[in-house]
Structure formats: structure tokens, C-alpha cells
C-alpha positions as CSV (number, residue, x, y, z in Angstrom):
1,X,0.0,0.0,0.0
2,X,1.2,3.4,-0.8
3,X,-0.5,6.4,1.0
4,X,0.0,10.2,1.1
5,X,-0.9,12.0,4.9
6,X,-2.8,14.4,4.3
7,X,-3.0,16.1,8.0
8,X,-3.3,14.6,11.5
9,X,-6.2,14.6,13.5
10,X,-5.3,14.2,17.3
11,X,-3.9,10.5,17.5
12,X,-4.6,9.8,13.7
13,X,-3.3,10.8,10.2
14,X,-5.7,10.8,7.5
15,X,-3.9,9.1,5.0
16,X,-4.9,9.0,1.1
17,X,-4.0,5.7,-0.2
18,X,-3.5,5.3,-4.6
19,X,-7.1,4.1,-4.6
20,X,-8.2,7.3,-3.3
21,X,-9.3,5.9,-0.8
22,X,-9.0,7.4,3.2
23,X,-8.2,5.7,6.2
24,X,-6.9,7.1,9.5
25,X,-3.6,5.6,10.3
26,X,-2.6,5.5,14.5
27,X,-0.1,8.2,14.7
28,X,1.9,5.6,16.8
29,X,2.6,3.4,14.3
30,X,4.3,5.7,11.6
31,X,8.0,6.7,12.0
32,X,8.3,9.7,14.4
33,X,9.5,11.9,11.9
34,X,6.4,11.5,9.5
35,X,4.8,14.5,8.0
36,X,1.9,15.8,6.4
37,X,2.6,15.4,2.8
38,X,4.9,12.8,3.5
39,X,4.4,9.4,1.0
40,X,4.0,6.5,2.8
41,X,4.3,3.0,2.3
42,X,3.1,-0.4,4.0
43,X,5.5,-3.1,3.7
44,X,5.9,-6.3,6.3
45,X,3.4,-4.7,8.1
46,X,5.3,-1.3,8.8
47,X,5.2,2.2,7.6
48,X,7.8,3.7,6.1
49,X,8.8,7.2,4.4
50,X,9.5,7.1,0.7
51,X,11.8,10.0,0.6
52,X,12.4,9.5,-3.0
53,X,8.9,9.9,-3.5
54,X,8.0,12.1,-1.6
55,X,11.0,14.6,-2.8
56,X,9.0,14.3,-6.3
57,X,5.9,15.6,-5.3
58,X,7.1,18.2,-3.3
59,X,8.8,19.1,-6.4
60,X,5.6,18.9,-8.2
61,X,3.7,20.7,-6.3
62,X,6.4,23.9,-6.1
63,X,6.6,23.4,-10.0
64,X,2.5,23.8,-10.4
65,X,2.5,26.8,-7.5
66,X,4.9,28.6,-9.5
67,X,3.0,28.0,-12.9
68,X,-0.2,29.9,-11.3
69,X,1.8,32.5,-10.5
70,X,3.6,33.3,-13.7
């Protein structure tokens, strides 16, 4: 499963998975350092950051930002 957090709600992040669909995610069980915006994926049963990934659509989203504003 690959999922992008999309904000935390007290103990939760609501997490968009590829399928579009949400799910809130315990806070507890993602790596202390997750963020919103932040890509996740579920593998053996544990989150992890995809920096990689995440890099790219943070790059994405700062490319179509600067479009609107040209």
C-alpha cells in the first residue's frame, strides 16, 4: 500500500491511499518523523517514508505553484 498523509487529526493521520481511498492511520505506528505530505508505504506490516517519493511531489507541487503565479 502506498498512501499520502494528508493532516493529522489528534492521535490519527488521515492518509490517502493510490485508490483514493481514506483511512486514519494510529499516529503511533508511523515513523516519528512523518509529516503531512509525506508518502508512505506499508511493507511487512510497517510504515515507512518514501523519501524518493516524496521529494517528487514536493517538487511537483512547487513546479504547479509557480505556474499559477507566472
Amino acid at each position: 500500500m502506498k498512501g499520502i498523509i494528508d493532516r493529522f487529526e489528534g492521535e490519527f493521520a488521515v492518509v490517502e491511499q493510490e485508490d483514493r481511498v481514506i483511512i486514519n492511520v494510529p499516529r503511533h505506528v508511523l515513523p516519528r518523523e512523518a509529516k503531512e505530505g509525506d508518502i508512505l508505504i506499508l511493507s511487512n506490516g510497517e510504515y515507512q517514508i518514501d523519501p524518493s517519493e516524496t521529494a517528487k511531489r514536493k517538487k511537483r507541487i512547487e513546479e504547479l505553484s509557480r505556474e499559477l503565479w507566472e
